[in-house]
C-alpha positions in Angstrom: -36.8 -21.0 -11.0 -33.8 -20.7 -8.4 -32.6 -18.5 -6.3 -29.0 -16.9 -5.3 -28.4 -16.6 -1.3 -25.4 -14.5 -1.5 -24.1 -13.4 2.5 -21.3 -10.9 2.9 -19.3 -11.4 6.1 -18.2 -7.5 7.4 -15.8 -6.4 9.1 -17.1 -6.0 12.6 -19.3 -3.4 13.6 -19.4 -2.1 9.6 -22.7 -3.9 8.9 -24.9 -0.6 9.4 -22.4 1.1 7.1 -22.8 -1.0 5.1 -26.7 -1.3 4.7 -26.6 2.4 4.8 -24.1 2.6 1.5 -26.1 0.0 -0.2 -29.5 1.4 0.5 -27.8 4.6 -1.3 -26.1 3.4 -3.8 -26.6 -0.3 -4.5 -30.1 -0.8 -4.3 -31.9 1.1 -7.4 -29.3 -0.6 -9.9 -29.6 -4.2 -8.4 -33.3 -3.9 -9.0 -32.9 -2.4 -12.4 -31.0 -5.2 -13.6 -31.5 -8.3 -11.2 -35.0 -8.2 -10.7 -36.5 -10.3 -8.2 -35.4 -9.4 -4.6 -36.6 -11.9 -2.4 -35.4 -11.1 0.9 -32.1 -8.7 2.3 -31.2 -9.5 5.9 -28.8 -8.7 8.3 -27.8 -11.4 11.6 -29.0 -10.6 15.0 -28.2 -14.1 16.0 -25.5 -16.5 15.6 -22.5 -15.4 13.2 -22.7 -11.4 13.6 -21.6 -9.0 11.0 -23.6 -11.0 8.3 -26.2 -10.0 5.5 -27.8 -12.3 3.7 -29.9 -11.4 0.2 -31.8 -13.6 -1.7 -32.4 -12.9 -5.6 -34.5 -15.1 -8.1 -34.0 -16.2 -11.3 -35.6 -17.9 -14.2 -32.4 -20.1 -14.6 -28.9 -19.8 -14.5 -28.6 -18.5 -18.2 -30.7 -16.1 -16.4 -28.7 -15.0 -13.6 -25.6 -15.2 -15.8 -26.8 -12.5 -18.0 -28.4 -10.3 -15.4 -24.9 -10.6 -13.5 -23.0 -10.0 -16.4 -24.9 -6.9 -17.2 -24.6 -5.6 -13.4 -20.6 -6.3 -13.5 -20.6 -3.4 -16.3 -22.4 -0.7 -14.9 -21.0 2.1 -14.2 -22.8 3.1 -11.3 -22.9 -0.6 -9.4 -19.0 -0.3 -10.2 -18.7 3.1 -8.3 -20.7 1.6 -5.1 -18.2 -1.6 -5.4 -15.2 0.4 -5.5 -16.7 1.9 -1.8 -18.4 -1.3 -0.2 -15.3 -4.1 -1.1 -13.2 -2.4 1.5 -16.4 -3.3 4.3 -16.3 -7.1 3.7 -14.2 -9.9 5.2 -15.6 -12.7 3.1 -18.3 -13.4 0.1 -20.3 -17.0 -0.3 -22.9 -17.7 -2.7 -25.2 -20.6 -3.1 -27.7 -21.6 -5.6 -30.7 -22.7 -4.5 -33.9 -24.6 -6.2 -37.1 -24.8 -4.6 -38.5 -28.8 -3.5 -40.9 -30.0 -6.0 -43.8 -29.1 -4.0 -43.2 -25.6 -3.0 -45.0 -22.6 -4.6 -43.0 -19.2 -4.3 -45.4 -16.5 -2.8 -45.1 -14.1 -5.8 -46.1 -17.4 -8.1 -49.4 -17.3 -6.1 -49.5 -13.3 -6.4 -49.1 -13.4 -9.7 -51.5 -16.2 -10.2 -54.4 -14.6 -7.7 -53.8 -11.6 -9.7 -53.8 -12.8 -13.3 -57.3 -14.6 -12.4 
């Protein structure tokens, strides 16, 4: 398991714009194909203009399909084509969990399964 922290820098002030776009138009297709959401933030302190979103995979064969597959829809294209102009900057990082820590939806799923 690992995880993608991808945080887009906006241009100031456009970070509600841009929550308010992706909530629209983003969201429902980045489920549909990515999956796991584990977090979607925006900065109140320290570098402004941020949000951060976290998304698990199984692996990065994983992520590389799932990614691939988003980069070709039709509708995640169209919200692209309208959010790109809001940014100043993209980073991603990779991410994988210390040998002793449990992901919470591990133990749901667990708790559940039992």
């Amino acid at each position: 398991m690992l995880v993608e922290e991808r945080t887009y820098t906006t241009h100031p002030g456009k970070w509600r714009e841009y929550l308010a776009l992706y909530e629209a138009e983003g969201l429902a297709v980045q489920r549909r194909i990515l999956g796991r959401m584990v977090g979607y933030y925006h900065t109140e302190i320290g570098e402004l203009n941020q949000i951060v979103h976290l998304w698990a995979y199984q692996d990065l064969n994983d992520r590389a399909e799932r990614r691939s597959a988003l980069m070709v829809d039709p509708a995640f294209k169209a919200y692209v084509a309208k959010m790109l102009p809001m940014l100043q900057k993209q980073e991603s990082r990779i991410l994988r969990p210390a040998p002793f820590f449990t992901p919470l939806w591990q133990d749901v799923a667990t708790s559940v399964a039992n």
